[in-house]
N, C-alpha and C positions, 0 to 999 in steps of 0.2 A: 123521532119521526114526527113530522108536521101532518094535520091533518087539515084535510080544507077547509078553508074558512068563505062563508057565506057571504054574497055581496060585496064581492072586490071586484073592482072598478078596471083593474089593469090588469088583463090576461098574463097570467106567470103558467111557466111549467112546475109542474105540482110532484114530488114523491110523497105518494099518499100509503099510507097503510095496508101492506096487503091483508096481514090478518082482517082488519075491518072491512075490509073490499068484498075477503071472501066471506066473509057474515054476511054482508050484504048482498051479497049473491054477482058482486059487479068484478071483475077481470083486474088484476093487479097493474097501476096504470105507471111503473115504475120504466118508464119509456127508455128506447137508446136511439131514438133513430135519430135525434141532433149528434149526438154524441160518435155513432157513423158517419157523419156527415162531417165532421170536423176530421177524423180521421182518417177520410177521401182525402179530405182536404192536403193532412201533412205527409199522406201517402207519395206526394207529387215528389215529397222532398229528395228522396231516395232517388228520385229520376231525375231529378235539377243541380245533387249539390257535385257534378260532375266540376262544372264549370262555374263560379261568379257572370263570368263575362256574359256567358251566352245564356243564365237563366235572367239576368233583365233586360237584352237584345228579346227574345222570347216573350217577356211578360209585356211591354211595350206594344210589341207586335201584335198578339193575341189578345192587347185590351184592347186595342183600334179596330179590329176585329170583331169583336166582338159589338160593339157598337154601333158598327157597320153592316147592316143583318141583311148581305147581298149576296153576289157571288164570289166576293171577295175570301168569305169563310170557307168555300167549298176551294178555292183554289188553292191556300193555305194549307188544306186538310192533305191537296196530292202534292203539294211540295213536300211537306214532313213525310208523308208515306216514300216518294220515290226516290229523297235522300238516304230515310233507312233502305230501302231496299238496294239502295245504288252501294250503302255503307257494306250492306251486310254481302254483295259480291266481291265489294274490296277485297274485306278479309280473308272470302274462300279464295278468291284465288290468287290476289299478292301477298299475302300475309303465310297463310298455314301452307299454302301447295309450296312455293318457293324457300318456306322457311328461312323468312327474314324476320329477326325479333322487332328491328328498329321500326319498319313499316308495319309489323303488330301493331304497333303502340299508335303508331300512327290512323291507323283502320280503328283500330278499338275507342282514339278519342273520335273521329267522326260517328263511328256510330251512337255513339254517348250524346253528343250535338243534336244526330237525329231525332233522339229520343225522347229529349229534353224538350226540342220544339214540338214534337206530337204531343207530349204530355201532359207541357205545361196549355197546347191549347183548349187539350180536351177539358183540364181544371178550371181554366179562366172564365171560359163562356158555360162553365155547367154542364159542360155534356161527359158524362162519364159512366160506362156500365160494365158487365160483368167482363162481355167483350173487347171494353178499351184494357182492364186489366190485364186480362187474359193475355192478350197479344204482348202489352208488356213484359207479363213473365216469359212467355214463349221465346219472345226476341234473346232475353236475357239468356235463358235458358242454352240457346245456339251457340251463344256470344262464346259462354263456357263449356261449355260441352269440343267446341272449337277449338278455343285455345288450349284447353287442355291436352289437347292429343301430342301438343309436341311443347307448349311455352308455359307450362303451368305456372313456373316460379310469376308469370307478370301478375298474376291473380292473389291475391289474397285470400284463402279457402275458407277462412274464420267467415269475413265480412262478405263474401261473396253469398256465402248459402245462406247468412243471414237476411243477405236480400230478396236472395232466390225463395227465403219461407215463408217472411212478410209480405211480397209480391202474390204469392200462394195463396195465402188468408186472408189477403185485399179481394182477390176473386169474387168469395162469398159474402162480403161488406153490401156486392152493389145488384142492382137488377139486372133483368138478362137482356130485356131491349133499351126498358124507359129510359129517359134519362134526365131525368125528374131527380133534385135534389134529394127528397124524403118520399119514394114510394108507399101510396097509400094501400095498393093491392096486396103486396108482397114487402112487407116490415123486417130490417134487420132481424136477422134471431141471436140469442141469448149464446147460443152454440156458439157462433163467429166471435163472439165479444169473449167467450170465455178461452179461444182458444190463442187470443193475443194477450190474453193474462196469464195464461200457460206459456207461451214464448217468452214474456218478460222475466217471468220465475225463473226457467232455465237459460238465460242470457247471466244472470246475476247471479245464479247459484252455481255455476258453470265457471263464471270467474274468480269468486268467491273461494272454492273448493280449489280448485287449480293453484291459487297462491298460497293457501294455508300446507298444503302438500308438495310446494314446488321449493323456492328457495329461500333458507335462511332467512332473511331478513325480513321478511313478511312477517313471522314467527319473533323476531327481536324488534320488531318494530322500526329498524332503518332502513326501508326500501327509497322511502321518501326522502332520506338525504342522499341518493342517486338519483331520483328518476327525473328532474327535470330537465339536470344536462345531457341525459344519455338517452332521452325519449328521442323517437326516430327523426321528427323534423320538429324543434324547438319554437316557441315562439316569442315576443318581446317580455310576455308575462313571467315567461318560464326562465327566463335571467333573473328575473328578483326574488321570484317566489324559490327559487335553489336558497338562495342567501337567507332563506326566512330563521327564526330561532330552530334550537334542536327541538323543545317541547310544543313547536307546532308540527313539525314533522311527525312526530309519533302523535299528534294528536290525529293527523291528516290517516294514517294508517290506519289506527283504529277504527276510526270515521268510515274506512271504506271498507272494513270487516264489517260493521255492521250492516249497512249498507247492502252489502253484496254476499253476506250471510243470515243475516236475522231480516229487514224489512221484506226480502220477499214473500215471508210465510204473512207478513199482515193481510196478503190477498185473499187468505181463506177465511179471517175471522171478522165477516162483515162487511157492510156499504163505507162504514168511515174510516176503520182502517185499511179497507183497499183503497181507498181515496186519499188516504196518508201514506201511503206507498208508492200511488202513482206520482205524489206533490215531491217526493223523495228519491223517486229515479228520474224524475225530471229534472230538478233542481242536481241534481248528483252529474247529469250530461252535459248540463250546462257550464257547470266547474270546469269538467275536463274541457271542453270547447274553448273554454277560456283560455286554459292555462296548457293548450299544447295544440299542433295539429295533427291531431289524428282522422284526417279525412271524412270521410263522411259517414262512418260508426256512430259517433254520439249522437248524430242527428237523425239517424237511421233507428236508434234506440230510444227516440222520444216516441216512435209512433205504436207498440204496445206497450205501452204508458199512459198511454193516452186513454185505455181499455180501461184502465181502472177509476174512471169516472163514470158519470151518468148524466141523462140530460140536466137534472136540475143543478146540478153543482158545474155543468156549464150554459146555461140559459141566459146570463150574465154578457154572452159574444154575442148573440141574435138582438136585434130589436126587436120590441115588441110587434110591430107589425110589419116585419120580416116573413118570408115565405115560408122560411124553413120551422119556423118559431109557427106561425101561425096553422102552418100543416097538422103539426104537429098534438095542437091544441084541438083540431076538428077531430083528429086520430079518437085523441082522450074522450071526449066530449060523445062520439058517435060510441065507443064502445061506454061508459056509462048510464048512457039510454036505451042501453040491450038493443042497438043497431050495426053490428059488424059486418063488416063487408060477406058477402057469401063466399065460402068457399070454393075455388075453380079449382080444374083440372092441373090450373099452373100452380095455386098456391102449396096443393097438395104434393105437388114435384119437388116443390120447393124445400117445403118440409122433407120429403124422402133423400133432397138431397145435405140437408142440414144434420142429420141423424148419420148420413154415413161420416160428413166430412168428421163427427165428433168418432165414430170406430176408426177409423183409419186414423186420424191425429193418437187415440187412445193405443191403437196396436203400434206404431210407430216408434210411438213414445217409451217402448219398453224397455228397446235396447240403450234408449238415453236414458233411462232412470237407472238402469245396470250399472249403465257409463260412471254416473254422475256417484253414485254408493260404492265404486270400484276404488281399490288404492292405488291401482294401476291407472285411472284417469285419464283419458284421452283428451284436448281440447279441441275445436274445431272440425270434426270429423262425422261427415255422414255416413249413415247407416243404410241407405235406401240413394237408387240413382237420380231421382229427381231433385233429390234434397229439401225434401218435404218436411220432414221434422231431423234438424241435426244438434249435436255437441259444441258449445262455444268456450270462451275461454280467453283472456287477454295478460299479457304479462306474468307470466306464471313466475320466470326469473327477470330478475332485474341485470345489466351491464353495471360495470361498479365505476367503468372510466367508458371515454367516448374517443373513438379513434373512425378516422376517414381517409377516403384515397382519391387522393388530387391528382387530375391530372394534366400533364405540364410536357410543351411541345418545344422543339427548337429549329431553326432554319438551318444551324450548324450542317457539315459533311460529316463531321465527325464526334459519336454523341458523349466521348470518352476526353474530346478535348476541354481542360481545365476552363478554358474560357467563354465556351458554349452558354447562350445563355437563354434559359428555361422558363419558358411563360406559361402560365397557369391557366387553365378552363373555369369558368364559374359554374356551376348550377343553378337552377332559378331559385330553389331554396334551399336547399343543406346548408350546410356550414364549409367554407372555404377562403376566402377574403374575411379576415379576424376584422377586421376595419366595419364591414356588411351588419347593418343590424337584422337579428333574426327575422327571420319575414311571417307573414299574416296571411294564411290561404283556406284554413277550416272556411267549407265544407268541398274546398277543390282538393283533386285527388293528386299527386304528383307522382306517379308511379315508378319515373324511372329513380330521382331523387330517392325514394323510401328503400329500393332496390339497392342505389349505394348504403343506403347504412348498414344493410346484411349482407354485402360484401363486403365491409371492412371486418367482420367477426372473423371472414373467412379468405384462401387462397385465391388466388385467381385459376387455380386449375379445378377449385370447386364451383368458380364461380368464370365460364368461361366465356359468356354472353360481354365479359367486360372489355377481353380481345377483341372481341367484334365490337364495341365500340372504338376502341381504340385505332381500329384498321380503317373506321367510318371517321372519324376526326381526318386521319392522315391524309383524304381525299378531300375535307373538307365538305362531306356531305350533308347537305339540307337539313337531311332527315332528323337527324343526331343536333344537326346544331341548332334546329328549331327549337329542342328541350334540352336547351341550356342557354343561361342568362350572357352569358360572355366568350365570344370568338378573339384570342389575343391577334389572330392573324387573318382578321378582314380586314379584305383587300389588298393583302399583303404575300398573296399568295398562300399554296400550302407549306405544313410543316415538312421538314426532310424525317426527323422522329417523332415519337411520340411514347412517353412513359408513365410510368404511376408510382405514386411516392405517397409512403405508410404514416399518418401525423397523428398522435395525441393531441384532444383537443378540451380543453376545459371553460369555462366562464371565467372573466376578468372579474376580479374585486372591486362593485360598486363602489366609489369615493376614491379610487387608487390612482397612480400615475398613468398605470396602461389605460384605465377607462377614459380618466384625462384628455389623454391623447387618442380617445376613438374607438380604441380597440374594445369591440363586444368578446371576443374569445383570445386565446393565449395557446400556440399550438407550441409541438416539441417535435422532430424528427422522429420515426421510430426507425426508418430503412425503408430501402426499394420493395413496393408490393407487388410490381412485374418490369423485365428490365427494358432499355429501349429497343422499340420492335420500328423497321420500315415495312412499306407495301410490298414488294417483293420480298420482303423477310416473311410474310405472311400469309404471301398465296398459298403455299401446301397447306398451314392449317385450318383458310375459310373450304380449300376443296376437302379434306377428310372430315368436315362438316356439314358438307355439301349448301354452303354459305356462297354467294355471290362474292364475286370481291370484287371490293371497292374498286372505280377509277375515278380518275384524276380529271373534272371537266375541261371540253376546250375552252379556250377565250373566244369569244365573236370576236369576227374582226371589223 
């Protein structure tokens, strides 16, 4: 621990000695409010990494904006609001009343956009409080609550509550009005910082525990020579890093037992070992970001990570005569001269409400500590309706081979004639076209893509959301073929069928003939995964679903 040193010249943020502080009768000046304010900061993340596209359309936006200190801001502010609100009708009533999946997805990515632009404006120009969270979580909160009632499967329950908890715990990060980078009245507390070091613990020991108890190969060390061809959506890293030696793979495994069973307890033993925990689930998300796209988890999992630092070990991002830097330093500075701000009516609220948020996260927390000590283990599962504190948990079992269902339309009359000939759908990134190099979309979400990979584990009568696309292709409908990369029959009219065909699919051998020639994957037949269906074949089963069915648009003439 440093102690201050006399007559320096260049204001630094100080971790100074409490013991010696309190001998000296002076308040331990071991500050967080930079260190909240960084984690405003990558709070936005989790509301941006919907979309690439539209979080720098957004960030553009909102810096011209912000620069421009007119009416311009206030107009901005009721575009974003009357988007979301215009989004969040979408979904009540085209979406869940009508019970169409495909315009789900569709309502679900506008409201994501809306979101995106509200959020990222409130970050850009600084204006962010208790209430801009709030409404975040709230929206969220709808979104799911929504879909759940009839389309759970489109939701992710692991990553969804994870957002839903960190959204939660951002609440209490910020002020109730100001919107003021570092409030001087009412100072982060210690409580909020400790309960995103609590969230990180149980993220990591939640997956940790889940693998060592789930499959095989966790336990023998080969999960790693499966998981990069059989992760959900691949990326170009994840083609070579498959081919790596064998004793990097088990080195890669161990690496992540530690990791995700021993570094989380560093958060208890100290400033520098939580600080070496947080440089190690960072660095740890980063990897995976790298080498696969899992959506926007990893980046969601930087920000209690973040918890386990403090201002001086990030004081290094502020300039020195920076706002936020310099606030910061009056903070120190007024309480060392036994001049602290007087306590108000609000500060003391504030506190009453700091003290509950820690009993309610502390009784919360019991049935996840139950969870997490149980043999029986549950991953991703809350305990409580708002999803305040829940159970995580990732890749418990590994796929040991990787199979997908293409699917492939024909103009033919007849879908049994030998000569029939069958063109294929692309997705914008699964794997389908062996030729396609894996694509690049970490921290976009692809929801329907991630949805085919757990339908190929499974039937189409478990999975029957697949029929209903299938019936939305044969129309040729927008909807559907908006979230997919390749139409074989535009402009070509629609197909007469349309089916789904079962393909093993593996990674070509870097240096080989097939790479040679292009090819990133190498598939096999395995059989028809449902057989060919027309529209008329398929009107009884959209009505005993009480599903729209598809039509056939007209041509203008």
């Amino acid at each position: 621990r440093r102690v201050e040193r006399v007559g320096r010249s260049r204001p630094e943020l100080k971790w100074r000695s409490t013991k010696r502080n309190r001998q000296n009768g002076r308040q331990p000046s071991h500050s967080i409010s930079v260190l909240c304010h960084i984690i405003q900061i990558f709070l936005v993340i989790p509301c941006l990494v919907w979309t690439f596209q539209y979080q720098m359309f957004a960030f553009l936006i909102t810096l011209y904006h912000s620069k421009q200190k007119s009416a311009v801001c206030s107009i901005s502010k009721v575009t974003c609001t009357t988007l979301l609100l215009s989004s969040v009708a979408k979904l009540q009533k085209g979406a869940v009343e009508n019970c169409d999946p495909l315009q789900l997805i569709r309502a679900l990515h506008h409201m994501e956009y809306s979101l995106i632009l509200l959020s990222t404006h409130w970050i850009i120009v600084k204006e962010c409080s208790m209430l801009c969270i709030l409404c975040l979580f709230l929206f969220r909160m709808y979104l799911i609550q929504a879909v759940k009632l009839s389309f759970f499967y489109f939701l992710n329950p692991g990553w969804e509550s994870q957002l839903l908890e960190t959204g939660f715990l951002a609440i209490f990060l910020c002020p109730v009005w100001t919107l003021s980078q570092i409030p001087r009245r009412c100072p982060p507390s210690l409580i909020c910082i400790w309960t995103f070091r609590w969230l990180i613990v149980r993220i990591m020991l939640g997956a940790g525990l889940i693998k060592i108890r789930g499959d095989k190969c966790w336990r023998d060390l080969t999960c790693m020579d499966y998981h990069y061809e059989t992760q959900p959506v691949p990326n170009p890293v994840s083609y070579y890093l498959h081919r790596s030696p064998w004793w990097f793979h088990r080195f890669e495994t161990l690496s992540n037992h530690f990791i995700e069973l021993i570094a989380p307890f560093f958060t208890f033993l100290g400033r520098r070992m939580c600080m070496v925990n947080g440089v190690i689930q960072i660095l740890f998300q980063v990897v995976l970001i790298l080498s696969g796209n899992l959506s926007f988890l990893n980046w969601l999992t930087i920000v209690p990570s973040l918890a386990c630092f403090d201002d001086k070990s990030l004081a290094f991002l502020f300039r020195s005569g920076g706002g936020a830097k310099k606030t910061v330093l009056e903070i120190q500075n007024e309480a060392r001269a036994g001049r602290p701000p007087k306590p108000t009516r609000g500060m003391l609220m504030r506190r009453v409400v700091n003290v509950s948020l820690a009993v309610l996260i502390g009784y919360l927390s019991i049935p996840v500590v139950m969870n997490l000590l149980s043999s029986r283990q549950v991953m991703n599962t809350s305990f409580d309706p708002l999803r305040i504190v829940n159970t995580y948990g990732a890749f418990g079992s590994i796929t040991k081979e990787r199979t997908e269902v293409i699917f492939q339309g024909t103009l033919a009359k007849d879908p049994k004639d030998p000569e029939a000939i069958w063109e294929e759908y692309q997705f914008l990134c699964k794997p389908g076209d062996v030729n396609r190099r894996p694509c690049l979309i970490s921290p976009y979400h692809y929801r329907l893509d991630w949805l085919m990979w757990f339908a190929a584990f499974q039937t189409y009568e478990q999975s029957e959301w697949v029929i209903h696309i299938a019936g939305r292709l044969l129309a040729n409908d927008s909807t559907v073929l908006s979230l997919m990369d390749h139409n074989p029959f535009q402009d070509r009219g629609t197909p007469r069928w349309v089916r789904g065909e079962h393909f093993r699919y593996k990674f070509s051998q870097p240096g080989s003939s097939s790479a040679a020639q292009g090819k990133w994957w190498l598939r096999k037949r395995i059989g028809a995964y449902f057989p060919p269906v027309d529209l008329e074949g398929l009107r009884g089963y959209f009505q005993s679903r009480n599903w729209p069915h598809p039509h056939i648009p007209q041509k203008k003439s």
